[in-house]
N, C-alpha and C positions, 0 to 999 in steps of 0.2 A: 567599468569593472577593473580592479584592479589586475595588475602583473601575478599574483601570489592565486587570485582567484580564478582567473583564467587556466593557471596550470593545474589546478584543483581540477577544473574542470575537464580539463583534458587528460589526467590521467584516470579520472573517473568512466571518462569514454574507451581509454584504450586498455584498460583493467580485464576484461573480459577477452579482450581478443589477445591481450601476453596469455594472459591465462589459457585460452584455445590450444594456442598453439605453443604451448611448453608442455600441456598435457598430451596434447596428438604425438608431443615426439617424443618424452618422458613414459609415455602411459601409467603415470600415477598422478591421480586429482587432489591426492593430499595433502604431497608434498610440493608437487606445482604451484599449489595455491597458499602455502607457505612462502615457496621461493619469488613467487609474482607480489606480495605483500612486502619480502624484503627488498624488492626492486622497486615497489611504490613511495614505498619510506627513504631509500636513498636517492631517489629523482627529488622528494619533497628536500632534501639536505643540499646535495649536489648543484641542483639545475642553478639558483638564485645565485648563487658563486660562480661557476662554471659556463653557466648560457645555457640556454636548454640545445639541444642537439639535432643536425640537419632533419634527419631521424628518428622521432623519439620514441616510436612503436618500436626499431630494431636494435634501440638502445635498451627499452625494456626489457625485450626478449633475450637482449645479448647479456644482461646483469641475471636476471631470474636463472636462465641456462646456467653460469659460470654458480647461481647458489645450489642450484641442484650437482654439478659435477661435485662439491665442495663437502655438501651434504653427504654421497656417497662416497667418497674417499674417507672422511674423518667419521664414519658410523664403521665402528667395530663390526658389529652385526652380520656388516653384508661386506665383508671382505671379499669374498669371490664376485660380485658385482666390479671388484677394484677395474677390470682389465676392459669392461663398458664402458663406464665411466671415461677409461681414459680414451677410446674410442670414440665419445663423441667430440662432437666440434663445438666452441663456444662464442663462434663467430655470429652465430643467430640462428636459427631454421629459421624455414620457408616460412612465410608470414600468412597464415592461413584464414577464410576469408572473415572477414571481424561477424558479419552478420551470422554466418552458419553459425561458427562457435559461440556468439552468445546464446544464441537459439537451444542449443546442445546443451548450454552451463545451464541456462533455464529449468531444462529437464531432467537435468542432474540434481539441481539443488534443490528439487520438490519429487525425489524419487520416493515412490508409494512406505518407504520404511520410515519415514521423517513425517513430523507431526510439523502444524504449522508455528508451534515453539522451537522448533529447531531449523525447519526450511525457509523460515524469514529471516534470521539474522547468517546463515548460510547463503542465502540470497544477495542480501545485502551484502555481503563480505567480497562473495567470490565473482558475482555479475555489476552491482552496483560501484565495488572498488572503496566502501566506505570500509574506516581502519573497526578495531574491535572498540576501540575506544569512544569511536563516535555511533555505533552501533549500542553499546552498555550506557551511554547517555541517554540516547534515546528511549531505552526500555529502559531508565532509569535502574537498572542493576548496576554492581560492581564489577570491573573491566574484567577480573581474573572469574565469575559468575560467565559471564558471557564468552570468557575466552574457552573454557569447559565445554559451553553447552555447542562453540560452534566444531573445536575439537571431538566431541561423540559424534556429531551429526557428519563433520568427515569421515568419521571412523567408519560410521555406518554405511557410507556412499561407496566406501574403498574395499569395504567387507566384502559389500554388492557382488564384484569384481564386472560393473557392468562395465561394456565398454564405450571409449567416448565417440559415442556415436548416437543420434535420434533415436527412440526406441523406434521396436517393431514396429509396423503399422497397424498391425492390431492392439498395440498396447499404446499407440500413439492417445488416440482418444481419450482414453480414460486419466492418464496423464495430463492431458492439456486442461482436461478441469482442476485438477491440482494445482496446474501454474495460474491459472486464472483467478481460484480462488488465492492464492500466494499471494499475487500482486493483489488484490482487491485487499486483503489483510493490512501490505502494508499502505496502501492509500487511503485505507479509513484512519487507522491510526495515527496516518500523519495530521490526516482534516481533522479530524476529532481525537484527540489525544484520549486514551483512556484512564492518564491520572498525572499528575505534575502540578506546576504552575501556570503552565502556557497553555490555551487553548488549542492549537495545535502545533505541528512539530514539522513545519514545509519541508525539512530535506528527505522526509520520508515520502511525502505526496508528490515531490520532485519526481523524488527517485524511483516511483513506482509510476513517474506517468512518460520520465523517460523510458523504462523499462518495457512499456507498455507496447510506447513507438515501437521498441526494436522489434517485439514481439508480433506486429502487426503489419512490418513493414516487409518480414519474413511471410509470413499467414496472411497477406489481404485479402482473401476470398472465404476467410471464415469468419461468418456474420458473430459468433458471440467475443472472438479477439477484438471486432469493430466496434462490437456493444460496449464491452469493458472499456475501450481506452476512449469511447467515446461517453460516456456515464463520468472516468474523472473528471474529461475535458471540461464539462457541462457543470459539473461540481465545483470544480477549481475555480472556475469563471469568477464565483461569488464570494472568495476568500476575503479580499479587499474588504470585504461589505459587511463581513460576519463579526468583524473589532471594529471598537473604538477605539478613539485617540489615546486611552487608559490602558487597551487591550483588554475592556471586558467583551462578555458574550452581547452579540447584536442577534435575535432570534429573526428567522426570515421574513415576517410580518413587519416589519421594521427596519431592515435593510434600504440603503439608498440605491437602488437599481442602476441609476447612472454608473454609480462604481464597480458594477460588476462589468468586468471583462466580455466585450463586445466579440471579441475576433476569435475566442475560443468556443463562446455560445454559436456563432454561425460557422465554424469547423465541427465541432460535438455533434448540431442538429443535421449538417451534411451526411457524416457518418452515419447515425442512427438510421437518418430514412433509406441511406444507400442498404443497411445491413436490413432492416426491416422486408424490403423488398425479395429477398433470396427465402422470404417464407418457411425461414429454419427459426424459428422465434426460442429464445432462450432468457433464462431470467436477469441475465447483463444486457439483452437488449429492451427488457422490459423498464430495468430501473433507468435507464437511459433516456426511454421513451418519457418519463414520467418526469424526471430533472428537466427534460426539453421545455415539456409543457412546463413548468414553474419559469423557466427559463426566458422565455417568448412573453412571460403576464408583463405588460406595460406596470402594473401594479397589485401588487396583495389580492386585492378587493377584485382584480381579473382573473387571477386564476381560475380554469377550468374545472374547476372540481369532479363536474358529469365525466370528463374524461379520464380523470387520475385513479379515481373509485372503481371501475372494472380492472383497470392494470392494477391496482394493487389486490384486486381478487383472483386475478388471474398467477400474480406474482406467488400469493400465499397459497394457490395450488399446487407452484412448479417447487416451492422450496417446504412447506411447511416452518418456515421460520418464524418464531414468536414475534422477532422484532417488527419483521414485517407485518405480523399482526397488529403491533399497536398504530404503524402507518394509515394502515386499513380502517384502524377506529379513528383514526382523525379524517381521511378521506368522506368514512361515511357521516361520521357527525358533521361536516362541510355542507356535504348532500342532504341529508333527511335528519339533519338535526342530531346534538348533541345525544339526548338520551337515548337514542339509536348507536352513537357510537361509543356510551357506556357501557349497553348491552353485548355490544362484542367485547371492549373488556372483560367484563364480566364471565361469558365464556373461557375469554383467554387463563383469568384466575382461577378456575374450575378445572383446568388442566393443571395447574400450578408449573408449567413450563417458564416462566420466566423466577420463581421464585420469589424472593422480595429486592427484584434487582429496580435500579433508581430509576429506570427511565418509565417501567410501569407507575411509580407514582407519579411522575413528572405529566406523563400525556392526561391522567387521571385528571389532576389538578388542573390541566388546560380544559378537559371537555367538562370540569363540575362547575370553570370560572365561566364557559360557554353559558351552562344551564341556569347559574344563576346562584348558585350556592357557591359563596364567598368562604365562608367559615372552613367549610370540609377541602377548598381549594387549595386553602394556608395550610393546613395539615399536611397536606399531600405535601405541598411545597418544600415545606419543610422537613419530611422524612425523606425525601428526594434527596435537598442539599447534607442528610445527617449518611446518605449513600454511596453519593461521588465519592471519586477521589480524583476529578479533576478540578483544582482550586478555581477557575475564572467560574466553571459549570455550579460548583457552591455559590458561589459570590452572585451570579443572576437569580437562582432559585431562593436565595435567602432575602435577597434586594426585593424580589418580585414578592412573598411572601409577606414584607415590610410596608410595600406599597398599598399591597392590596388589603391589610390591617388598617392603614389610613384612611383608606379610601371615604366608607361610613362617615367618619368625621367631618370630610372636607366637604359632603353632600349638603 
């Protein structure tokens, strides 16, 4: 690892705890997290030149602090704040403890008013420590588009006037589904990008399974924190495996098992069974469950299907989610045969809950290539790839579509 990536890294860890504690002593999340960005960006200028410093948590906090006095002196506005301002000290506060306060930023940045458009790249900004820039990459927007959308979303937080502190404990709960779906948001997107060039986009699934740790390292005793960061673990494991050499899509049937990542499948499957056991079952320890089992198959042709096929009924009871519905029709056609799990398509189309979204034709085309109908496979296929707008996800759906047009021929 390089010197340049190393400190990337480290101010990406210590991004959350300046921000803690410039907000605990400031009590403004807005402008804190302003002044903690323009300390992130002059450590990124400074340190390479200068050495990074004995310190470099109280170096943050001591720059971020000196942008907040700077900011209150030169805003017209709050002239009567002048005589604060010059009251405090910008020698550093108290360094307060890194864990609480991310834990606290967590629940800030997925406060019940913020839509999950606005509490992931707020997430991302104010806990993760990525700039706006490398956030507007990722969602492939433009920098000043993102830079908007994560300015309202502070606006929104500061409007609040909650204070920084854990919600109540009655609002705790309903909260922490917020954060959990947040993170789960931004880990899918990183594994499966939902449009670009790249198939996925690791510094999101990074950062969402760093994110995860802290969250859990705060919470160990609550089985769906364990589910969640155990579901990435288990997922991540098989990154390696999912590309090729080209960086197209490898579909999991096809994967080299060797190359999936050993030490995070027997950490993931630890977890799950430890959270399983406290018989609080929730739908992040269910997908969890279910990754394990794929996880554990020596090969394709082993996976357990008889077991995946109740969790995924079980799954689509706890969520009613569509997507999970099409899981369920691949499950069951595994189990009792394709045109068994056409018929729950089928259903699922009857609701018209998924719309004419791409991954409904895509599972389509796998269970009609199951049954045996080639021709209506290629169609699907191909409305699938006319769908994405993830360019590797076209290029397997269009390849695969090509092949299997071949096929006949080569017979």
């Amino acid at each position: 690892m390089t010197d340049a990536a190393r400190t990337e890294d480290l101010l990406r860890q210590l991004a959350p705890q300046v921000l803690g504690a410039v907000t605990r002593r400031y009590r403004d999340f807005a402008d804190a997290e302003d002044a903690t960005q323009e300390a992130l960006v002059a450590a990124t200028t400074s340190w390479p030149t200068e050495g990074m410093p004995d310190n470099p948590l109280a170096w943050l906090i001591r720059v971020a602090s000196r942008r907040m006095v700077q900011h209150y002196r030169r805003d017209d506005a709050r002239r009567r704040r002048e005589d604060l301002a010059a009251s405090w000290s910008i020698a550093g506060p108290e360094t307060a403890s890194g864990r609480d306060d991310s834990l606290i930023l967590i629940f800030m940045c997925c406060h019940p008013s913020l839509t999950p458009a606005s509490a992931i790249p707020l997430t991302l900004r104010a806990v993760g420590g990525l700039t706006t820039r490398e956030i507007a990459a990722a969602f492939l927007v433009p920098e000043a588009t993102m830079a908007q959308r994560i300015s309202r979303a502070k606006a929104k937080v500061k409007d609040s006037d909650e204070p920084f502190a854990l919600p109540p404990s009655d609002h705790r709960t309903e909260r922490l589904r917020s954060v959990l779906h947040v993170l789960y948001l931004i880990f899918t997107e990183g594994y499966a990008s939902s449009g670009g060039p790249d198939l996925a986009r690791t510094e999101l699934s990074d950062e969402a399974i760093r994110l995860a740790r802290g969250l859990h390292d705060a919470l160990p005793d609550n089985p769906e924190v364990t589910g969640l960061l155990a579901l990435m673990l288990l997922t991540d494991a098989r990154r390696t495996a999912r590309t090729g050499a080209g960086g197209e899509l490898v579909p999991l049937a096809d994967q080299e098992r060797t190359r999936w990542d050993r030490a995070l499948i027997r950490e993931g499957v630890a977890m799950i069974t430890e959270a399983i056991k406290q018989g609080r079952m929730g739908e992040y320890q269910v997908q969890a469950a279910i990754a394990a089992i794929h996880d554990q198959a020596a090969r394709y042709e082993d996976t357990d299907w008889s077991q995946i096929l109740p969790l995924y009924r079980l799954l689509e009871r706890m969520t009613g989610n569509p997507m999970v519905t099409l899981n369920l029709a691949v499950a069951t056609a595994m189990v009792d045969g394709p045109s068994a799990g056409l018929a729950v398509l089928e259903g699922l189309e009857s609701e018209d809950r998924l719309g004419d979204h791409h991954r409904l034709h895509s599972v389509r085309a796998h269970l009609l290539e199951l049954d045996g109908d080639t021709e209506s496979a290629i169609a699907e296929l191909r409305a699938a790839a006319a769908r994405t707008t993830n360019i590797r996800e076209q290029q397997y759906l269009t390849t695969k579509a090509a092949r299997l047009a071949t096929e006949p021929l080569d017979a």
